[in-house]
C-alpha positions in Angstrom: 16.5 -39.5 40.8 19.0 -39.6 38.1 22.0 -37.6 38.3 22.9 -38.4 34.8 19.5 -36.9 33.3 20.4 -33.9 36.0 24.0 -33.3 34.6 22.7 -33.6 31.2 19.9 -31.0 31.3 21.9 -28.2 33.5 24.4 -29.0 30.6 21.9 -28.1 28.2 20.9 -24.6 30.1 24.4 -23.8 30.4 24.9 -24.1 26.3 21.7 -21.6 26.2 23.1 -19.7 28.3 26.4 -19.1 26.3 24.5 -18.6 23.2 22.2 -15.8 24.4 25.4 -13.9 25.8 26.8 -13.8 22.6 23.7 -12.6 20.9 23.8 -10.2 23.8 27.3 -8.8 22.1 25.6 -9.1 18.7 23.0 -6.6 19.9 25.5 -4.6 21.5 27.3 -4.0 18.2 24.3 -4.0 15.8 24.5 -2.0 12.5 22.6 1.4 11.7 19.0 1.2 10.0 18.8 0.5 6.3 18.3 4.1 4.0 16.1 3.0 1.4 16.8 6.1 -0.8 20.3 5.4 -1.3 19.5 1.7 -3.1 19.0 1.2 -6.6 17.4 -0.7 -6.6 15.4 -1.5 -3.4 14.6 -5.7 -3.7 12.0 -7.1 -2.9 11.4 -11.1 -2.4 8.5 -12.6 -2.2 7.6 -15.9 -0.8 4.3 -17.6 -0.8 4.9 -20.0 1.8 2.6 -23.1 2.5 -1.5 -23.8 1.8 -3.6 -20.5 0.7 0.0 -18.3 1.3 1.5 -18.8 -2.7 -2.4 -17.5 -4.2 -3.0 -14.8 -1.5 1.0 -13.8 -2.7 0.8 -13.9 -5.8 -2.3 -11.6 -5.7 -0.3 -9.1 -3.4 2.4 -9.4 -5.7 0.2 -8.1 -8.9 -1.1 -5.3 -6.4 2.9 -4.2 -6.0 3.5 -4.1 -9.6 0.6 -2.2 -10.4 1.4 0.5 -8.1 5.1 0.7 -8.4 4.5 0.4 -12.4 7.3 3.0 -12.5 9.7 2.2 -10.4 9.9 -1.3 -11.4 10.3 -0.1 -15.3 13.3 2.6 -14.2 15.1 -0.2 -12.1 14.3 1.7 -8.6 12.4 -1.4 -7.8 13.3 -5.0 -8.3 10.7 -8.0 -7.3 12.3 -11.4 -6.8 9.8 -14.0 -6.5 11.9 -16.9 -3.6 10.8 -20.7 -4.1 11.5 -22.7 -1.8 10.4 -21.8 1.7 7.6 -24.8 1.6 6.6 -27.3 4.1 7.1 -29.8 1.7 11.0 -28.7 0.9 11.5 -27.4 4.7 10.4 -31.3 5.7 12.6 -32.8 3.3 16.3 -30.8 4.4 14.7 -31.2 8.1 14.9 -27.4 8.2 12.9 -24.4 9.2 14.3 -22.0 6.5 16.6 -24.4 3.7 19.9 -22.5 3.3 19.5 -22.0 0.2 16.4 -19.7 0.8 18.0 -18.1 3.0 20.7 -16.9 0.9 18.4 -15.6 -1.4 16.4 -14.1 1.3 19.3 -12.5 2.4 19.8 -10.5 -0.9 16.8 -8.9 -0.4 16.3 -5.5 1.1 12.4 -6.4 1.9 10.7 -9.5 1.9 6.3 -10.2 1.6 6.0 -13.5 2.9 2.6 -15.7 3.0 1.9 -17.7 6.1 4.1 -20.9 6.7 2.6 -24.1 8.1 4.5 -24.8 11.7 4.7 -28.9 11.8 3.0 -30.3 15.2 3.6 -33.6 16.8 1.8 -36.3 15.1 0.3 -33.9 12.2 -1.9 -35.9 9.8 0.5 -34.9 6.8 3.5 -36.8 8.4 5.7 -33.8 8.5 8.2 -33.6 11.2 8.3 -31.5 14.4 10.5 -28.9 12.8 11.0 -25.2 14.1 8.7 -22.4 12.7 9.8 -20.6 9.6 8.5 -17.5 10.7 10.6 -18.1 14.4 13.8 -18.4 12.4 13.5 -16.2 10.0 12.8 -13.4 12.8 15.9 -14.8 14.8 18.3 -15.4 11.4 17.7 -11.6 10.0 17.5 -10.0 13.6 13.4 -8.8 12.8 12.9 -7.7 16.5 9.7 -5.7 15.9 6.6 -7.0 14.8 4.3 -4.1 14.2 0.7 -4.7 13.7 -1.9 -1.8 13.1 -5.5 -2.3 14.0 -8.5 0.4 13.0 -12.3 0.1 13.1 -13.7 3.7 12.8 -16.7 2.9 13.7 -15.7 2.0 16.8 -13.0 4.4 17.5 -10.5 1.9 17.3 -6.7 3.1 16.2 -3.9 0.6 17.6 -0.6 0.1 16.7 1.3 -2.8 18.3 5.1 -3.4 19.0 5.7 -6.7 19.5 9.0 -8.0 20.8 10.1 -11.1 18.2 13.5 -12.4 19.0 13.2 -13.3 22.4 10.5 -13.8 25.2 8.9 -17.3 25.2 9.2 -18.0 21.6 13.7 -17.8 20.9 13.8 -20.6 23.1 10.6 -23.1 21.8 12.6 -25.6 20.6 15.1 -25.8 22.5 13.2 -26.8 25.7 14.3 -30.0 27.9 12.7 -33.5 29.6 14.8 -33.9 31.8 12.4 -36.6 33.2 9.9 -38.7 32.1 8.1 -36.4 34.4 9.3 -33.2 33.9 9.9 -31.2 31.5 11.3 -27.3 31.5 11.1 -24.4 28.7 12.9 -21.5 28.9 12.0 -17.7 28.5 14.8 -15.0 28.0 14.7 -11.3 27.9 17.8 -9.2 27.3 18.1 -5.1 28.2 19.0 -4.7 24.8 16.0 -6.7 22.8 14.0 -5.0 25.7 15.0 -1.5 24.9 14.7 -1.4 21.5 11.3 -3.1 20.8 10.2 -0.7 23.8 11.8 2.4 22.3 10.3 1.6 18.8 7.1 2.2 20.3 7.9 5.5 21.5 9.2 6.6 18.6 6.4 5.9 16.8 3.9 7.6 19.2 6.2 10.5 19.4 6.8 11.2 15.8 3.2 10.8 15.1 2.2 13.0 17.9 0.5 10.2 19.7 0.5 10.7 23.6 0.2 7.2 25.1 2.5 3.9 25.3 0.7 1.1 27.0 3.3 -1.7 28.2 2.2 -5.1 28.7 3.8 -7.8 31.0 2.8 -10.2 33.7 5.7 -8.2 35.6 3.5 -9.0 39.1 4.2 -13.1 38.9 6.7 -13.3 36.5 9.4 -11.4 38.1 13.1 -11.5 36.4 11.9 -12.0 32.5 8.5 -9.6 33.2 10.2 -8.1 35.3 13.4 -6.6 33.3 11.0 -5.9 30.8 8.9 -3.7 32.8 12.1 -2.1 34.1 13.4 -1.1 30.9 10.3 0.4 30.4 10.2 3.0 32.7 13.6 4.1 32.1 12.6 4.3 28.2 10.0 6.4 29.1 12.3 8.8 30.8 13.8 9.6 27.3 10.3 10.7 26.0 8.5 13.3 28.9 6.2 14.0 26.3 4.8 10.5 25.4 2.4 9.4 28.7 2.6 5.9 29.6 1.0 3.1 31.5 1.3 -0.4 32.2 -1.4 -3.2 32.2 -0.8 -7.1 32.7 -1.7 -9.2 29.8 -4.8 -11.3 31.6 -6.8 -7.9 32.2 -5.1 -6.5 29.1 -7.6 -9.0 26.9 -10.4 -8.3 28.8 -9.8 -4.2 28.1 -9.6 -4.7 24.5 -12.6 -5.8 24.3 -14.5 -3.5 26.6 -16.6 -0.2 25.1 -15.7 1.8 27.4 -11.8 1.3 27.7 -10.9 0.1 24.1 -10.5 3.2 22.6 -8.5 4.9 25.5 -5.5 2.0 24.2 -2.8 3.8 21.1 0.5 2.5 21.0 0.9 -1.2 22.8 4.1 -3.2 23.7 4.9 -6.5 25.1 7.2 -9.6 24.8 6.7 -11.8 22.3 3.7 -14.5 23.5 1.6 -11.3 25.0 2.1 -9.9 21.9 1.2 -12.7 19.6 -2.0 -12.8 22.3 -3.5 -9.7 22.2 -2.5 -8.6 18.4 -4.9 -11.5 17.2 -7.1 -10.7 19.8 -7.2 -7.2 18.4 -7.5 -8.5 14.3 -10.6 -10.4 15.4 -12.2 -7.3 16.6 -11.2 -5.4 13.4 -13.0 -8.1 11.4 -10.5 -11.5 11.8 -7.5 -12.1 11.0 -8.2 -12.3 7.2 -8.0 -8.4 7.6 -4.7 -8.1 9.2 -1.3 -7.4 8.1 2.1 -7.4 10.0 5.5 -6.1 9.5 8.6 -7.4 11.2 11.0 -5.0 11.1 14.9 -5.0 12.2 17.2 -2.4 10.9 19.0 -4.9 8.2 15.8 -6.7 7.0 12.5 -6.6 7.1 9.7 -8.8 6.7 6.2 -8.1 6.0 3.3 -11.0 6.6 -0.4 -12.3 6.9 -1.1 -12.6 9.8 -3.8 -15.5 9.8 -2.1 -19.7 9.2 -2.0 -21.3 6.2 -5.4 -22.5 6.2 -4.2 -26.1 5.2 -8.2 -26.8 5.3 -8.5 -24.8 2.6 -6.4 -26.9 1.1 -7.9 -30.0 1.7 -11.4 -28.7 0.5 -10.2 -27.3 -2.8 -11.3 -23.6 -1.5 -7.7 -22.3 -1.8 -9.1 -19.7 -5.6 -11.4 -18.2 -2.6 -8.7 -17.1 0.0 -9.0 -13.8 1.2 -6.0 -11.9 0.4 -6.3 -8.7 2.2 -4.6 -9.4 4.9 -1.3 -9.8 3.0 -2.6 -6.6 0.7 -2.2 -4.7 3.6 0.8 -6.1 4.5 2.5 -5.0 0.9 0.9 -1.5 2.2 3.7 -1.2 5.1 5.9 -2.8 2.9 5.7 0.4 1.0 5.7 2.6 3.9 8.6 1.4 5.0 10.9 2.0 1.5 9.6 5.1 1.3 6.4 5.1 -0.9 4.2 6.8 2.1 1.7 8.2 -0.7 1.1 4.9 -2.7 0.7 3.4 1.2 -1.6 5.3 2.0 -3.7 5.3 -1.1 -3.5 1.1 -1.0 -4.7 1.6 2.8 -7.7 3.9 1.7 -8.4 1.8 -1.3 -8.6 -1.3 1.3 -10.8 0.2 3.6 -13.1 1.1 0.9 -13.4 -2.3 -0.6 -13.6 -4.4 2.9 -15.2 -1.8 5.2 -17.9 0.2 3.5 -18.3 0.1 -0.6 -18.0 -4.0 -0.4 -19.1 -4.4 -4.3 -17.4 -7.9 -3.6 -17.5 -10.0 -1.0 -15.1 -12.4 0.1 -16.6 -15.8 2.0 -13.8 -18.4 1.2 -15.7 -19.9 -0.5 -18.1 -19.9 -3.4 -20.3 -18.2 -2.2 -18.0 -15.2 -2.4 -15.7 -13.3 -4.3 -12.7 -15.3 -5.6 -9.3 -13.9 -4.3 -8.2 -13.0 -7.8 -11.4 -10.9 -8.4 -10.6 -9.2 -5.4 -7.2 -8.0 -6.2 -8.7 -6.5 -9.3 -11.2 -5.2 -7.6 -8.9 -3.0 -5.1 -6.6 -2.1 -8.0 -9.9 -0.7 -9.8 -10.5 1.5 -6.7 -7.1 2.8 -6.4 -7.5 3.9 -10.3 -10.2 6.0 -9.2 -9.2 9.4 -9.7 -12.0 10.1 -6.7 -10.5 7.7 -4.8 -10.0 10.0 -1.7 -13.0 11.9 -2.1 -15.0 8.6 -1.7 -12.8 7.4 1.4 -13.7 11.0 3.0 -16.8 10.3 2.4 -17.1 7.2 4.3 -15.1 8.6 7.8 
């Protein structure tokens, strides 16, 4: 055995470990949440991303300006449309977000991002094996909390995930080691302070919305110091809230619950570290309908980012489908978007004209391919429902 390859990769941990106590101070002295009613105006970027992501965006983007009409004409609102954060330009400064995007994401208050392609070893395209966008874009603007909502009435379904996304398995990815031809190590890291505030984001939310159960989600019974501290944290969290219930399940029987009649509906409020979250929160956008139907928001109290949650369909791509991309996943995306500045009525209007086009009315539908609806006939198609002046008369009429 070589001691050299030894020294080198306990040298390696030991750099990781100095770099996760300083983002341990950074947490420590984090600053207060934006207040979106003190900026004039609020900007928001927008960035298409890679494959179906710049179409699907650019019809969320038309969606924004029709509903924020207003705003955008009385300089409350400013939309900045980002170039830039491609594959293509990613691959070529070797890169997961190019500097200069990031500077220009960082001038932003709110960001709507389409999916970003995440290069894999030995890819067809020739890309190289660089980090994900979406991974450093979490870890650059501090987006600990990605919150996905899942609903299907029909089944009493009404979920809202917290997902931890700064640390957990994904911070570290990259940054894993061979330190033999033989072996190789990755590296998972949980903190007190990403725990506790990813945790205590989900109580909040179940609290203020007079929700009564948190369901936390670890494999706390195997994996004992990562799992472990997060399952800790937990409990004392849960102190701060008597009147928020709470339980915890591990994520292998977790999936299995999800899907089962007679449990599913029992599940609210979910959290868990970062690969259970990314698990059972597409697990969850399958059974609302896929992942097509499925918006994220990643929120830190700086930045924000709001997201499709489905790839970049590079096949799409490849079969010249990309005009029939369903955009409603990143529709309802722009929907917490709007939530989160403050527009809670246009929200929920864009939520209830969603349902009503994908759910029940479905005068279009959307096949990805020709067969269907074309993405930009479905955009016009939801902002024709929200100019309803019945529009919540119909939506009552279809709970």
């Amino acid at each position: 055995m070589s001691e050299e390859k030894i020294k080198q990769a306990t040298d390696h941990f030991e750099k990781l470990v100095r770099e996760q106590l300083e983002r341990v101070e950074r947490m420590k002295s984090e600053p207060d949440w934006t207040d979106f009613s003190t900026l004039k105006p609020i900007i928001i970027g927008a960035c298409g991303g890679d494959g179906i992501g710049p179409k699907i965006t650019e019809h969320a983007v038309s969606v924004l300006n029709f509903l924020l009409k207003d705003e955008i004409n009385s300089g409350k609102v400013e939309i900045r449309m980002i170039k830039g954060l491609t594959i293509e330009n990613r691959s070529k400064v070797m890169k997961a977000i190019p500097d200069d995007v990031l500077e220009d994401l960082k001038e932003c208050h709110v960001i709507l991002k389409g999916p970003t392609t995440t290069p894999w070893k030995g890819n067809k395209y020739g890309w190289p094996n660089i980090e994900s966008a979406n991974v450093a874009m979490r870890r650059e603007l501090d987006l600990f909390a990605n919150v996905r909502p899942v609903r299907v009435p029909e089944k009493n379904i009404d979920w809202m995930f917290y997902r931890e996304n700064t640390e957990g398995a994904y911070i570290l990815g990259s940054k894993g080691v061979d330190v033999t031809d033989d072996l190789a190590v990755d590296f998972k890291v949980i903190t007190n302070q990403g725990s506790d505030r990813i945790i205590r984001a989900a109580f909040e939310y179940a609290k203020n919305n007079n929700i009564n159960k948190v369901t936390v989600v670890t494999k706390a019974n195997v994996v004992k110091k990562t799992d472990g501290k997060f399952l800790a944290i937990a409990e004392e969290v849960a102190k701060d809230y008597p009147g928020v219930e709470w339980d915890d399940w591990y994520i292998d029987i977790m999936t299995a619950k999800l899907i089962d009649p007679a449990r599913q509906s029992s599940f609210r409020v979910m959290t868990a570290p970062n690969l259970y979250g990314d698990i059972i929160t597409d697990e969850a956008a399958q059974i609302q309908g896929g992942l097509g139907t499925a918006g994220a928001a990643n929120i830190g109290k700086r930045y924000s980012m709001f997201e499709a949650v489905h790839g970049s369909a590079l096949r799409m791509v490849d079969d010249g489908r990309v005009d029939y991309a369903d955009p409603t996943s990143i529709i309802k995306a722009a929907s917490m978007l709007l939530n989160h500045i403050g527009f809670t009525e246009k929200a929920n209007k864009l939520d209830k004209a969603i349902e009503i086009c994908s759910q029940y009315e479905k005068k279009l539908v959307l096949t990805g391919r020709d067969t269907g609806a074309t993405g930009e006939e479905y955009a016009k198609y939801m902002m024709e429902t929200l100019r309803d002046p019945n529009l919540e008369e119909k939506w009552k009429g279809y709970q």
